[in-house]
C-alpha positions as CSV (number, residue, x, y, z in Angstrom):
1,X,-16.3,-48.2,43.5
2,X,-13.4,-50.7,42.9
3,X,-11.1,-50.1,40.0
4,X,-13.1,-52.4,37.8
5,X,-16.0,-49.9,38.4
6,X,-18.5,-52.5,40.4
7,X,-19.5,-51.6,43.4
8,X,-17.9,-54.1,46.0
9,X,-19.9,-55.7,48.7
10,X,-21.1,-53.8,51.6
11,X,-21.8,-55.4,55.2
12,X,-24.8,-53.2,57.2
13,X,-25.5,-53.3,60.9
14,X,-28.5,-52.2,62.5
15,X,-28.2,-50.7,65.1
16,X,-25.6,-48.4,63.5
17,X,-23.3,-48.5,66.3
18,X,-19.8,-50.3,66.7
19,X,-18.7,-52.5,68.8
20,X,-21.7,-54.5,67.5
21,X,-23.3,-56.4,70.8
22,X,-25.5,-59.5,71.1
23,X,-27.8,-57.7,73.7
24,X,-28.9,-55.0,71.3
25,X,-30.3,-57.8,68.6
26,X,-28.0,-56.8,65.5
27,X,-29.2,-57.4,62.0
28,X,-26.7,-57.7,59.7
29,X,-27.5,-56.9,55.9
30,X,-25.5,-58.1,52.7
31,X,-25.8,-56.1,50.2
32,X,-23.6,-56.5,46.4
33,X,-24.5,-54.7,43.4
34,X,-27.1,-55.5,40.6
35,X,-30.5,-57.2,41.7
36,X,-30.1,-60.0,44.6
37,X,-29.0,-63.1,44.2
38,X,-27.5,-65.8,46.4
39,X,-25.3,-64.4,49.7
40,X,-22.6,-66.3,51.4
41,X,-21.9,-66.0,55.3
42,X,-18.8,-66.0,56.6
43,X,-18.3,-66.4,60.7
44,X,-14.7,-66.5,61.9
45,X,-13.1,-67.0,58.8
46,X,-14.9,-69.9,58.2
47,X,-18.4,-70.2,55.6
48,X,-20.9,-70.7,57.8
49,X,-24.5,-72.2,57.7
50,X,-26.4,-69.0,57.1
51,X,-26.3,-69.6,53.4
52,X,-28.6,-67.7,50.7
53,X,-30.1,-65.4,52.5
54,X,-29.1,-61.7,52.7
55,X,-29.9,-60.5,56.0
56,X,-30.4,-62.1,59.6
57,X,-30.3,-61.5,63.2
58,X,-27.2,-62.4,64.9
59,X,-27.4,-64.8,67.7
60,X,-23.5,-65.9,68.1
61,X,-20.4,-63.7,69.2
62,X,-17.8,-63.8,66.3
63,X,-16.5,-62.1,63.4
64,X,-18.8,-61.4,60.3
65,X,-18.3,-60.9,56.4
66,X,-20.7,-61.6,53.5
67,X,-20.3,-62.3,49.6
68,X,-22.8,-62.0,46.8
69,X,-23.0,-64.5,43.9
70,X,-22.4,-61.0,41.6
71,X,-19.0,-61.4,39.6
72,X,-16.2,-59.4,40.9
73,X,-17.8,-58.3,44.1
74,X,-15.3,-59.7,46.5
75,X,-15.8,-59.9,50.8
76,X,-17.3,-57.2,52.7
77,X,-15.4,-55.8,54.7
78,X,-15.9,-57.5,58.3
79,X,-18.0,-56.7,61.3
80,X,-17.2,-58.1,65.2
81,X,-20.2,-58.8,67.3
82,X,-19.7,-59.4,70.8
83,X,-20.9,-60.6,74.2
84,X,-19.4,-57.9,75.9
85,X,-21.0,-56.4,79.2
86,X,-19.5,-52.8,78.9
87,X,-19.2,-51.3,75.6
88,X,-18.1,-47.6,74.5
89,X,-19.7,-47.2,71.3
90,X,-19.8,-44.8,68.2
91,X,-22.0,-44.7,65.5
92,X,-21.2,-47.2,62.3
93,X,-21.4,-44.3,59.8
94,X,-18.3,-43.2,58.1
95,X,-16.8,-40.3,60.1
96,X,-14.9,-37.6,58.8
97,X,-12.3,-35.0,60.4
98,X,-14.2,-32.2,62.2
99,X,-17.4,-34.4,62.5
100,X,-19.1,-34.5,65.4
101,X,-19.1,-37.6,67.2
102,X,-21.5,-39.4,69.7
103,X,-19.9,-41.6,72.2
104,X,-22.2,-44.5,74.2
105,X,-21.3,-45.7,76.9
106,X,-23.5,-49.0,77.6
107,X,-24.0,-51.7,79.9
């Protein structure tokens, strides 16, 4: 929660793992607080033509972040997808100290 108590923006990938590549199809999912309303994409910084809608497949290499219309939610926090070859990757999910971890190594 932020200090004003609304839950800020989140930005989900499927499939969970990070580095995000363009071979394994990523979805990426905008999701603000409250019902849905209008979502707007950000690629490299810049808004970009994916406009309204809350969830697509990726078919371009860059940097990712999403907004919803809902007051006070602010960016997501950003996700890179790639066109990497070789990728060492770990799952997207918020890890903890002690946690296991599952490395993949991928070409």
């Amino acid at each position: 929660l932020s200090p004003t108590g609304a839950q800020t923006t989140q930005l989900l990938v499927e499939p969970p793992w990070r580095p995000a590549v363009l071979w394994d199809r990523v979805n990426l999912t905008c999701q603000g607080s409250g019902t849905a309303g209008a979502t707007t994409w950000y690629k490299d910084g810049q808004r970009w033509g994916q406009e309204g809608v809350s969830s697509f497949t990726v078919t371009e290499s860059g940097t990712y972040t999403c907004q919803t219309d809902r007051p006070g939610s602010g960016l997501s926090l950003s996700v890179n997808v790639s066109d990497d070859r070789l990728v060492l990757q770990v799952s997207a999910r918020a890890l903890l100290e002690g946690d296991m971890v599952t490395l993949r190594c991928r070409y």
